[in-house]
Structure formats: structure tokens, C-alpha cells
C-alpha positions as CSV (number, residue, x, y, z in Angstrom):
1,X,31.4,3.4,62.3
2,X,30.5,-0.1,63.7
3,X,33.0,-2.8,64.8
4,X,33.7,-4.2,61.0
5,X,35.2,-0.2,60.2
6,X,37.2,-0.7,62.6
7,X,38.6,-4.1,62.2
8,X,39.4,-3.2,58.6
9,X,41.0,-0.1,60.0
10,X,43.3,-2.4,62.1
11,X,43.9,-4.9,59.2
12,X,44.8,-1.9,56.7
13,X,47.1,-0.5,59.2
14,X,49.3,-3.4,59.7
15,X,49.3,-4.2,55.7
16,X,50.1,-0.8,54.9
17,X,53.3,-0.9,57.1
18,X,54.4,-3.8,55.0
19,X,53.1,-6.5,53.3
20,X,54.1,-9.8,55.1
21,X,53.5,-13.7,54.5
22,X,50.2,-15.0,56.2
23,X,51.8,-18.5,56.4
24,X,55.2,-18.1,56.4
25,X,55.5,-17.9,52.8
26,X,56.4,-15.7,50.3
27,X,54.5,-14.1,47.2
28,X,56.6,-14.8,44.0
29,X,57.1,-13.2,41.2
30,X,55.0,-14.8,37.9
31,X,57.5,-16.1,35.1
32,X,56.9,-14.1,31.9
33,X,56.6,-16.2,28.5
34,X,56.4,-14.4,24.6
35,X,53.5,-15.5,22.5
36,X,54.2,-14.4,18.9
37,X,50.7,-13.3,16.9
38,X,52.4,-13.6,14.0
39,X,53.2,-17.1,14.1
40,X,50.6,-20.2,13.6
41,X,48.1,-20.2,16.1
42,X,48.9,-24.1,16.3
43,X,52.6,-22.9,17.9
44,X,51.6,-20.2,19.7
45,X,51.4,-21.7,22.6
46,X,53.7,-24.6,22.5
47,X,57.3,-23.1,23.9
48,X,55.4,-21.9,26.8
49,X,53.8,-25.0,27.8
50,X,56.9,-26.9,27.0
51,X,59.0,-24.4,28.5
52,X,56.8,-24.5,31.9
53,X,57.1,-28.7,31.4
54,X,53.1,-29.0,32.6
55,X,52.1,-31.8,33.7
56,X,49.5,-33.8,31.9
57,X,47.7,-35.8,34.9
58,X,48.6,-32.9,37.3
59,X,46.0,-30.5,34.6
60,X,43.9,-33.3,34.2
61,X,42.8,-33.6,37.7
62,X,42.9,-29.7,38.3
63,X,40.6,-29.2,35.9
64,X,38.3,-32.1,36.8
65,X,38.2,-30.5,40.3
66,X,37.6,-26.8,39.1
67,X,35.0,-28.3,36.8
68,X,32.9,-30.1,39.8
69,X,33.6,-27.3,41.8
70,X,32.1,-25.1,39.2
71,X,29.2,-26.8,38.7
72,X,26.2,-27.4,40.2
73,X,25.2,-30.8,39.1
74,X,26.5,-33.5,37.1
75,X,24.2,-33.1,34.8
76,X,26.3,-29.7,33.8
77,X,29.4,-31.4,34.0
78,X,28.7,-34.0,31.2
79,X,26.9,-31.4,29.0
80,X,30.0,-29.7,29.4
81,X,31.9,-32.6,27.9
82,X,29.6,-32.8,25.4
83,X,30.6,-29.0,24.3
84,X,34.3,-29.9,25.0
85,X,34.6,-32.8,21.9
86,X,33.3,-30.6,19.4
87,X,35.7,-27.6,19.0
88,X,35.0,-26.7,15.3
89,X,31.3,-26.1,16.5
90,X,32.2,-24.0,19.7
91,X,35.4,-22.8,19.8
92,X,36.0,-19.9,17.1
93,X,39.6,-19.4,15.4
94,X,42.3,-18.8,16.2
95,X,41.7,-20.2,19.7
96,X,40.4,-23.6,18.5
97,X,43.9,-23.9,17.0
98,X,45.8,-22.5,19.6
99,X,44.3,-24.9,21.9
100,X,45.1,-28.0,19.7
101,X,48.6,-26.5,20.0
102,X,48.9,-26.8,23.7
103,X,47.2,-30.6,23.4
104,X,49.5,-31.6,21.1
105,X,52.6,-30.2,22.8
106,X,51.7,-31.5,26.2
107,X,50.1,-34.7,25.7
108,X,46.9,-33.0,27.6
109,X,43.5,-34.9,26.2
110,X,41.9,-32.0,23.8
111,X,39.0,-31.7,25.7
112,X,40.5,-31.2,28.9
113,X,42.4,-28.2,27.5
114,X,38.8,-27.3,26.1
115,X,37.5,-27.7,29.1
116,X,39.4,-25.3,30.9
117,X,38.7,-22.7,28.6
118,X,35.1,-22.6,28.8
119,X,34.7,-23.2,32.4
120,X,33.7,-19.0,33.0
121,X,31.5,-19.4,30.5
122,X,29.2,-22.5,31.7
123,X,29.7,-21.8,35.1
124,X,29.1,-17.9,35.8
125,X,25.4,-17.9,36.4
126,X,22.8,-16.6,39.2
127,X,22.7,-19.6,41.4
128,X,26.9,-20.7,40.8
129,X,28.1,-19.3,44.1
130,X,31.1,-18.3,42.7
131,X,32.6,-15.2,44.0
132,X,36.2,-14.3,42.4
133,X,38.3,-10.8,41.8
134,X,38.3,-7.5,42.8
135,X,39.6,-5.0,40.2
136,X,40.5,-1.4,41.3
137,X,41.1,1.7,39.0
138,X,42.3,4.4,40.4
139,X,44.0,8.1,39.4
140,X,47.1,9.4,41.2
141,X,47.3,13.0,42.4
142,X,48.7,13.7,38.5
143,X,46.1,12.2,37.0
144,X,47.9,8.8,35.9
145,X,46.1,5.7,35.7
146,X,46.7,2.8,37.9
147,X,44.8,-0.5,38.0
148,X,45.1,-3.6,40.0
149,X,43.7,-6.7,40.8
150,X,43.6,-9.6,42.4
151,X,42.5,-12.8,40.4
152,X,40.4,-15.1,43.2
153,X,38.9,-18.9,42.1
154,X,38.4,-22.0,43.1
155,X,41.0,-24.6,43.9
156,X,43.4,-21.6,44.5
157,X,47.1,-24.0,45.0
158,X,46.5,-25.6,41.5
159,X,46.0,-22.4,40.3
160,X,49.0,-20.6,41.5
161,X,51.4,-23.4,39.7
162,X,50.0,-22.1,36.5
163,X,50.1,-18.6,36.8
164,X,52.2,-16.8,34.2
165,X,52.7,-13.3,32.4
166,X,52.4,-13.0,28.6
167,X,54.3,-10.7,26.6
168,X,51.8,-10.4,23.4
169,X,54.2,-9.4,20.7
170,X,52.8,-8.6,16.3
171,X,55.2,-7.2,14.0
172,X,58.6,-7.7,16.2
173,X,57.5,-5.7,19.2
174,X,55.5,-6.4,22.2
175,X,51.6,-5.5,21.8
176,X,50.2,-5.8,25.5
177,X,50.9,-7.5,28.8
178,X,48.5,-10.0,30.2
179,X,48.5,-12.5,33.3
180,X,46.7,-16.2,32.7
181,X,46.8,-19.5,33.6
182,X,49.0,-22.3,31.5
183,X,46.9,-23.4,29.2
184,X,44.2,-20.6,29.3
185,X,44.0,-18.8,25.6
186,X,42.2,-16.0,26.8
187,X,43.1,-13.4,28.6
188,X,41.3,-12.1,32.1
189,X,43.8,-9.7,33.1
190,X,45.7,-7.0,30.7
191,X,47.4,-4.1,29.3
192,X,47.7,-3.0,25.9
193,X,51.2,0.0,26.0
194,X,49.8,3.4,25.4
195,X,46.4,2.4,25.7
196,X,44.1,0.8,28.2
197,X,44.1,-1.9,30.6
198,X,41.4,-4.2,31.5
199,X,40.4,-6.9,33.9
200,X,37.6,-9.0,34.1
201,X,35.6,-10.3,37.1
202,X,32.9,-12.8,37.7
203,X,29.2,-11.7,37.5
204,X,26.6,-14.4,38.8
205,X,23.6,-13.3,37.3
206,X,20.8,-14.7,35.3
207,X,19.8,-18.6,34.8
208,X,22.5,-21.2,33.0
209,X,20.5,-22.4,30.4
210,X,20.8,-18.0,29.3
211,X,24.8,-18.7,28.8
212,X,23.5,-21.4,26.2
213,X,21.3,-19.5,24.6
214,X,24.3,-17.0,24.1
215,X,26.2,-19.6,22.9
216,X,23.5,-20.7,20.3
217,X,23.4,-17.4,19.2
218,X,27.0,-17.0,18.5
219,X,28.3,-14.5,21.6
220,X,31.6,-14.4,22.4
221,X,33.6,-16.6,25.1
222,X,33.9,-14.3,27.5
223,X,37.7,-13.7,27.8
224,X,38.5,-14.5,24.6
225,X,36.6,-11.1,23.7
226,X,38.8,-9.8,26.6
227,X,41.6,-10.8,24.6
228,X,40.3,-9.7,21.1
229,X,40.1,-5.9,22.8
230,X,43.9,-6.0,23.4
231,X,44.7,-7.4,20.1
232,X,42.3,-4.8,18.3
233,X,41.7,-1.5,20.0
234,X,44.3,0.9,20.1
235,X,42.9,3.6,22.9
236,X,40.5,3.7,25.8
237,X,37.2,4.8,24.1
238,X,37.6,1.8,21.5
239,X,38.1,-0.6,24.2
240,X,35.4,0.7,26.0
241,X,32.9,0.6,23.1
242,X,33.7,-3.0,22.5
243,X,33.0,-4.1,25.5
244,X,29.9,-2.0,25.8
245,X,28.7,-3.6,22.0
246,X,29.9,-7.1,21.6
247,X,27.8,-9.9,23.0
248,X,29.3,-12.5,25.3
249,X,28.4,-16.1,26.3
250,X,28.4,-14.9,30.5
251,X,27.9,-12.2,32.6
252,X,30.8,-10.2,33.4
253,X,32.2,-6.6,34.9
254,X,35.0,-5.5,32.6
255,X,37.0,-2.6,34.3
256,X,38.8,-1.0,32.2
257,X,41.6,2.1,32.6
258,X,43.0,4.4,30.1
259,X,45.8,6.6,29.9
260,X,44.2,9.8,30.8
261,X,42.6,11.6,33.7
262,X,39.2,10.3,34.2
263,X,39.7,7.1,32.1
264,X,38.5,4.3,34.2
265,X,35.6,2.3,33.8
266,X,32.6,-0.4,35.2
267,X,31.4,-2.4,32.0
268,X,28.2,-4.7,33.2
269,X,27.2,-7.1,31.1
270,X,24.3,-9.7,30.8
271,X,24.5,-13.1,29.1
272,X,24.8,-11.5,25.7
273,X,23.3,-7.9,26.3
274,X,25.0,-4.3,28.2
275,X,23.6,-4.1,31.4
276,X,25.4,-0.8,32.5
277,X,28.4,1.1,32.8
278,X,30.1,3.0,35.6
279,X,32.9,5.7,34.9
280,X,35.4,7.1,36.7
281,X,34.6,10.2,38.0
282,X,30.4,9.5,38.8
283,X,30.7,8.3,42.6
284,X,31.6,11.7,43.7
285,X,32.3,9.9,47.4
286,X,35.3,8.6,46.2
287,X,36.0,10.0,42.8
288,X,39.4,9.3,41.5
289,X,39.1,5.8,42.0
290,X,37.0,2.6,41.0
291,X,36.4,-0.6,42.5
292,X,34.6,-3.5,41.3
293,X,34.3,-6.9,43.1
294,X,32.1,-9.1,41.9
295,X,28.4,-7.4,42.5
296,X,26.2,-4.4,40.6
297,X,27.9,-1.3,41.6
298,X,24.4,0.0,42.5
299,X,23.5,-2.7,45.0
300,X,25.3,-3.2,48.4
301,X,27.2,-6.3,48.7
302,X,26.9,-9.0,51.2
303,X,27.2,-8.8,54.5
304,X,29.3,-12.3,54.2
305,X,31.5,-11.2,51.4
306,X,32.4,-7.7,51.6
307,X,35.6,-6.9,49.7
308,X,34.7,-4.0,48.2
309,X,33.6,-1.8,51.5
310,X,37.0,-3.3,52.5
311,X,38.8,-2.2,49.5
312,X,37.1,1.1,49.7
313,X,38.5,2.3,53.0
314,X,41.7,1.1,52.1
315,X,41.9,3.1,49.5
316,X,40.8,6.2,51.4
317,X,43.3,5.8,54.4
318,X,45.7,5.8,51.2
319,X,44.6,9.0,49.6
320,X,45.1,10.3,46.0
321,X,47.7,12.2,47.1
322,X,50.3,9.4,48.1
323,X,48.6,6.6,45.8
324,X,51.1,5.1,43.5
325,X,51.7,1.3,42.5
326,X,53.2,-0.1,45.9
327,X,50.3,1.6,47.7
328,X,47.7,-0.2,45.0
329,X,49.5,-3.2,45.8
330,X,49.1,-2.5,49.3
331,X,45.5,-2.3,49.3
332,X,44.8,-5.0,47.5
333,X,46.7,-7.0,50.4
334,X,44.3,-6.0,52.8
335,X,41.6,-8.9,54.3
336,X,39.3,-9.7,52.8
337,X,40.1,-8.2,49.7
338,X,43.1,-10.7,49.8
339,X,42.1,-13.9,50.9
340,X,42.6,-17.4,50.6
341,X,41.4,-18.0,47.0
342,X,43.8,-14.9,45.9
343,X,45.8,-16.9,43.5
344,X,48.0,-13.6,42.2
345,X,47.3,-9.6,42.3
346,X,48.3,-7.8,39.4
347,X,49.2,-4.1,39.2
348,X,49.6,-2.0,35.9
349,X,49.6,0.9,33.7
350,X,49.3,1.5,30.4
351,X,50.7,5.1,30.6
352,X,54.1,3.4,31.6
353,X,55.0,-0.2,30.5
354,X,57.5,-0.7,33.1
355,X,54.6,-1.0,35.1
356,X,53.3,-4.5,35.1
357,X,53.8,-6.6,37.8
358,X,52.0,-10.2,38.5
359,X,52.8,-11.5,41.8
360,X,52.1,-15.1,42.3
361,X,49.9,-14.6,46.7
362,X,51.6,-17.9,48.0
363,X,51.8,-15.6,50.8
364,X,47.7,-15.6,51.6
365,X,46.1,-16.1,54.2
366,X,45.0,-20.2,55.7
367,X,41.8,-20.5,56.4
């Protein structure tokens, strides 16, 4: 056990007696907003973003930022605009509708709204740089399946104004949960009642010009496959096998949870192809838990960005036998697994709906 053990160990100690405001602020609760699937996908969207009353420039110039930000040279930027103005060619119904929607309502140019929809996509690549999320599922000492995350990106402040929960509802009742940006038609983070959860996180892998060749070929936008599982499987194996099958434009880990003992999952994918999987249960070091940040579970992370060694003894000072939802919360509070791109953690469920919970992290850490 070298000094960074024991740093952690010193960190996790102080979070675990309660979690406290880096910077004097509080974490806040995210507003939760209904999204009707039975109505037209052009007013899906348009109470929310009305009701949130988004600001057009304020968007704009957010999404400008995340864009360069994203990107490694303008080059990328402008071929990204290029994508953005042709919607019927790229963007697949109903989201190309939706998202005309939310321009309409809010006066936001239609390819800035395009824009922010596709930035995963054109952006998750070997040599982005990005680093965002850890996702954790985990099995209490019954055998009930929690899972938690903490969504971390770019221009984190800008980010945290547009967090919101979704209440997905189809034929008068609610459908699945999900956390997303204003805005943001897919969905990154989820939980479908009785069924599974999922999450998504970042995977920088492969070369750029792979993600177009996806695109040529017709994969899916990443989280807008996301959201299609929630809408369309109705248990665990299904959800798994869909994201195991279905091409997508980027790399990506979907983690995914069930509703029974062992259900918990590491999808890997490639630009298009399966890469791997990882279930619950196969890491007999820790094996009632999961934890994906944003690197191949078979390789060792970073010595420079090591959330998931972090998360990892958190979760063993916790122990199966006292993990519950607060505790899950708890650990994903610990530095550096919470840091200062942490723009909200969620925790959730889908054995029990009353557990979904999206805190907005105003109270992370400056620095």
C-alpha cells in the first residue's frame, strides 16, 4: 500500500462521514420534466424547454465552447457544421423532429441544437483527450441492484444549468427515468421500472475518420441507441443484447444493471463493432460490484487519472453488507471520482422506482 492508498483512504473517510460542499456550495436537486412518447416528436420537447425558459445565446455560446473544446482542429469543427445543416441525411426519426421541436420553441439556430447532439459522436476518438464518467453497479447484501454515476464533461458550469430528469411516459404511465441535458434528445443516463438501468461513458479509442465511416454505414448515434434500449427492451438480457448487437457511430462502455442478483454489466464497443463485455460476478476480487470509468476493464488506468482504483477502495471500505443508495452516493463523492468536471451523480434502481435521484454537484471541488 503506497502513499496514493492511503490518501484515498483519508479522502473516503472524511466523505463517508458526510458529504459536504467543496466551495461552499450546495449540490441541488435536478428539476424533473414529462416527455410524452405518444405525442408528436415535434412537441415532445417543447414545454420542457419552454418551461426551463433557455436561453438562446447562453446555448449558443456553450455549445460553441464544448464544440472547440471537443475537437481537435478546426478543420473538425467546420466538418461538423457541415453534418449539422443536413438533418434529414444524419439525423434518423424521431430525433430529427424532436430536435426541430426544441429550435422552434426556443429560437435556438437548428444546427446549434444539431450540434449538441452529435458532439459524442464526432468527438470520442483515440487521440480526443476526453475523459468523462464513472458508472458503478453494484449488488447489496440481498442481492438488489444499485447503480450510480457521475456524468463528467467539458465546460462543467454550462453544463449544470442544463441538467434535468426526464420522466419518459407511453400509454398514460411513466416508462423509464433518465438524466440529460436541455436540449439533448438522447439519453446517457437511465432506468427503465422493472427492468434495467444503463449509463453510458466515454471510450477514446480508434482514429476519427472510423466514427465517419460508421456514420456512412448507417450506425447509430450513440445515445440515441441508449435511448432506443429504454424505449424498447423490457428486461435486462434484452437490453444487454442490444447493446452487445447494434452498431454505433463511437466507442462507448454501456453499463448496464438489472433487477436480479448478478445482473450488472461492462458493454465495450468499437466505432461500429462489440469489443467486449464484462459481467457482474467475473472479477472475483470484488464481485458484487462493477465499475467502469472511462478505460478497457482489462488494462490499468492512468497513473494521472485514476478514478476507478479510487472508486474501487471506496467501495470496499463500504462493504456489501452496508451498501445501499446513500452509501453509492457516498462513493461516488470521493476524489477523484468526483471532481471538478462532475456536472451531476445519479443513483438508481430499477427494482424500486422510488429510487432515482439526479443531484445537480454545484458542490465539487475548485481546481
Amino acid at each position: 500500500m503506497g502513499p496514493t492508498f492511503f490518501v484515498w483512504t483519508v479522502l473516503a473517510s472524511l466523505i463517508f462521514v458526510s458529504v459536504s460542499a467543496f466551495n461552499g456550495r450546495n449540490a441541488e436537486p435536478a428539476k424533473t420534466f414529462i416527455v410524452d412518447l405518444d405525442d408528436p416528436p415535434m412537441q415532445r420537447w417543447q414545454k420542457v424547454v419552454l418551461s426551463a425558459a433557455v436561453d438562446a445565446s447562453y446555448y449558443k455560446q456553450g455549445i460553441n465552447k464544448l464544440l472547440k473544446a471537443a475537437l481537435s482542429s478546426e478543420a473538425l469543427v467546420e466538418l461538423v457544421e457541415v453534418i449539422a445543416k443536413d438533418i434529414e441525411k444524419f439525423i434518423p426519426q424521431p430525433f430529427a423532429d424532436e430536435i426541430r421541436g426544441i429550435s422552434q420553441a426556443t429560437g435556438i439556430p437548428l444546427g446549434d441544437v444539431v450540434i449538441a447532439n452529435i458532439i459524442y459522436d464526432v468527438s470520442a476518438f483515440g487521440s480526443s483527450g476526453n475523459k468523462a464518467c464513472t458508472s458503478i453497479v453494484t449488488a447489496d447484501k440481498s442481492g438488489k441492484i444499485y447503480h450510480g454515476r457521475n456524468l463528467d464533461y467539458e465546460d462543467p458550469e454550462f453544463l449544470k444549468n442544463l441538467t434535468i430528469q426526464v420522466d419518459f411516459h407511453q400509454n398514460g404511465k411513466s416508462l423509464f427515468m433518465a438524466t440529460t441535458y436541455l436540449g439533448y434528445v438522447g439519453v446517457i443516463t437511465g432506468s427503465r421500472h422493472g427492468a434495467f438501468s444503463i449509463s453510458g461513458d466515454e471510450r477514446d479509442s480508434g482514429e476519427w475518420w472510423q466514427n465517419l465511416i460508421a456514420v456512412a454505414e448507417k450506425s447509430d448515434i450513440t445515445f440515441f441507441h441508449e435511448r432506443m434500449i429504454l424505449e424498447k427492451c423490457t428486461n435486462f438480457k434484452e437490453a444487454l443484447t442490444e447493446a452487445m448487437s447494434t452498431p454505433t457511430i463511437a466507442p462507448v462502455y454501456y453499463i448496464i444493471g438489472g433487477i436480479k442478483p448478478k445482473e450488472g454489466a461492462i458493454v465495450v464497443r468499437n466505432a461500429h463493432t462489440l469489443a467486449n463485455v464484462t459481467m457482474l460476478g467475473m472479477d472475483q476480487t470484488h464481485p458484487w460490484y462493477l465499475v467502469e470509468t472511462n478505460y478497457d476493464p482489462w488494462k490499468a488506468p492512468p497513473a494521472s487519472d485514476d478514478r476507478r482504483d479510487a472508486a474501487i477502495h471506496a467501495m470496499n471500505r463500504v462493504g456489501q453488507d452496508k451498501m445501499d443508495a446513500e452509501m453509492l452516493y457516498k462513493v461516488l463523492s470521493v476524489p477523484p471520482v468526483f471532481n471538478e468536471q462532475t456536472t451531476y451523480t445519479t443513483i438508481m434502481s430499477a427494482a424500486d422506482a422510488s429510487v432515482y435521484r439526479t443531484m445537480i454537484r454545484w458542490d465539487g471541488p475548485d481546481y
